[in-house]
GULOPA-562287 format. One line per 10 residues: number of its first residue (from 0); their letters; for each residue y, z, x of C-alpha. Coordinates in Angstrom, 2 decimals. Layout:
N
NUM	A	Y,Z,X | ...
This chain:
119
0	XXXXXXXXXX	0.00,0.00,0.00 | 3.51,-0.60,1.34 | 6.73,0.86,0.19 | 10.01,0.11,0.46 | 12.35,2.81,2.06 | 16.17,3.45,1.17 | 19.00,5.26,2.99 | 19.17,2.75,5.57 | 21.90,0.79,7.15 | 23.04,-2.56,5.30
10	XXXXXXXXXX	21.37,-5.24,5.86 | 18.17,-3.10,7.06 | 15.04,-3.29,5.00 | 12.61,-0.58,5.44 | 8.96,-0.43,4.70 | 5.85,2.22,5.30 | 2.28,1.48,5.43 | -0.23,3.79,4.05 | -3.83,2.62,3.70 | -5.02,-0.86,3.37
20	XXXXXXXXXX	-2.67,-3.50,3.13 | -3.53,-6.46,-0.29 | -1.57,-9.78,-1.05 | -0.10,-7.91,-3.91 | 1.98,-5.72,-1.55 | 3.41,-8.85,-0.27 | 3.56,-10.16,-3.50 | 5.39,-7.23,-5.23 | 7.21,-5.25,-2.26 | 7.89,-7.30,0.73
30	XXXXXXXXXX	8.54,-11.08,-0.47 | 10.94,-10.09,-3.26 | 13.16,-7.63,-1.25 | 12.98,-10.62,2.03 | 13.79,-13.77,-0.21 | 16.63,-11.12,-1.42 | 18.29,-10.43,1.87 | 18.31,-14.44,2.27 | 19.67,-15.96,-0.50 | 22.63,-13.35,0.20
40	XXXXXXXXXX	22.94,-15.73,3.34 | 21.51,-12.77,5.84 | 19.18,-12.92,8.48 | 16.17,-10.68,7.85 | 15.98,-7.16,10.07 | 12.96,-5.03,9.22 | 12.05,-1.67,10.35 | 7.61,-1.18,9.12 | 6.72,1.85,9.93 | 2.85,2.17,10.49
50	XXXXXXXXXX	1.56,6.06,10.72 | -1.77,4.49,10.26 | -3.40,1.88,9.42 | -5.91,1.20,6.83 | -6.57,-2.44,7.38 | -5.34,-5.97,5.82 | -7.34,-7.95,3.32 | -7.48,-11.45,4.04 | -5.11,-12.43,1.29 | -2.40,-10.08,3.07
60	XXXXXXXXXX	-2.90,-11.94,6.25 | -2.33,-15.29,4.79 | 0.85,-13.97,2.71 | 2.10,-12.47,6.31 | 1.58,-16.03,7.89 | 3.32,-17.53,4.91 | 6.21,-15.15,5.00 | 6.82,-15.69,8.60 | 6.81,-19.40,8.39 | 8.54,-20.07,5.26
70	XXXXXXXXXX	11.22,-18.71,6.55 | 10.89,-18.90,10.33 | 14.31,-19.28,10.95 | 16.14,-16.57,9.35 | 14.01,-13.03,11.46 | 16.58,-11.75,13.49 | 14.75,-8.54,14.18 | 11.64,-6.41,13.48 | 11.03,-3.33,14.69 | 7.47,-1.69,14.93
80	XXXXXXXXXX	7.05,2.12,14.14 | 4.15,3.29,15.06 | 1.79,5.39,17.29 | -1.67,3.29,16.30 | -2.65,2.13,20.07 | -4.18,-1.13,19.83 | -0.78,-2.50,17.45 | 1.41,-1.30,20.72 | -0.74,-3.16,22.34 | -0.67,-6.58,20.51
90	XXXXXXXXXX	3.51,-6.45,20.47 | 3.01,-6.48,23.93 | 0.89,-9.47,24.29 | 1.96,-10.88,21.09 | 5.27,-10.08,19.81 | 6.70,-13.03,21.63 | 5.32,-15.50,19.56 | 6.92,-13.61,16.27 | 10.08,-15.13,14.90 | 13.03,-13.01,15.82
100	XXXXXXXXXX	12.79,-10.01,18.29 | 9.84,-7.89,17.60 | 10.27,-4.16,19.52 | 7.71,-1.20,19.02 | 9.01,2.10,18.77 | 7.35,5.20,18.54 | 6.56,7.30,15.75 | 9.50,9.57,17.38 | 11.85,7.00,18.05 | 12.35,6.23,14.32
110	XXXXXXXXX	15.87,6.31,14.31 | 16.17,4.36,17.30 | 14.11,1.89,15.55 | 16.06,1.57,12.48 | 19.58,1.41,15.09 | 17.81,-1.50,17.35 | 17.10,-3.21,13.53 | 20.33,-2.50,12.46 | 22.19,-4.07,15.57
């Protein structure tokens, strides 16, 4: 399940993880509150914070690739939050190939997180 998180700077969107990820998170939380920030004419920034994680089904993984693509142009910056090992791991191998910066952060750097998003 992912929800979306308030109090944060404009032109920040916010979102936590908490067990498996479905397509209908994407769906219902993520794609709706993206497509919003860009027909305002903004560039997307996204803090996901990650305490654990539960998985993705494989209809999450093909909205994520959607997302990403569709609008490939407009991530400016995403910032990871988490202190799950092996997705430190894959920003580090990985995160260059994202659109936009990608940065991990970790689970005590959340306000530095939502600052590097934010800037």
């Amino acid at each position: 399940m992912i929800r979306q998180l308030s109090d944060l700077p404009d032109g920040v969107l916010g979102f936590e993880a908490d067990g498996k990820i479905q397509a209908d998170d994407y769906k219902d939380t993520l794609i709706p509150a993206i497509e919003g920030v860009i027909a305002d004419g903004h560039d997307v920034r996204i803090v996901m914070i990650f305490p654990e994680f539960g998985g993705l089904s494989a209809g999450a993984a093909w909205e994520d690739l959607k997302m990403g693509l569709d609008h490939l142009h407009k991530w400016k910056r995403v910032a990871l939050v988490t202190d799950v090992d092996w997705m430190t791991h894959l920003v580090a191998v990985f995160g260059w190939m994202s659109p936009g910066d990608v940065k991990h952060f970790s689970m005590a750097e959340r306000d530095d997180a939502i600052a590097w998003a934010a800037g």
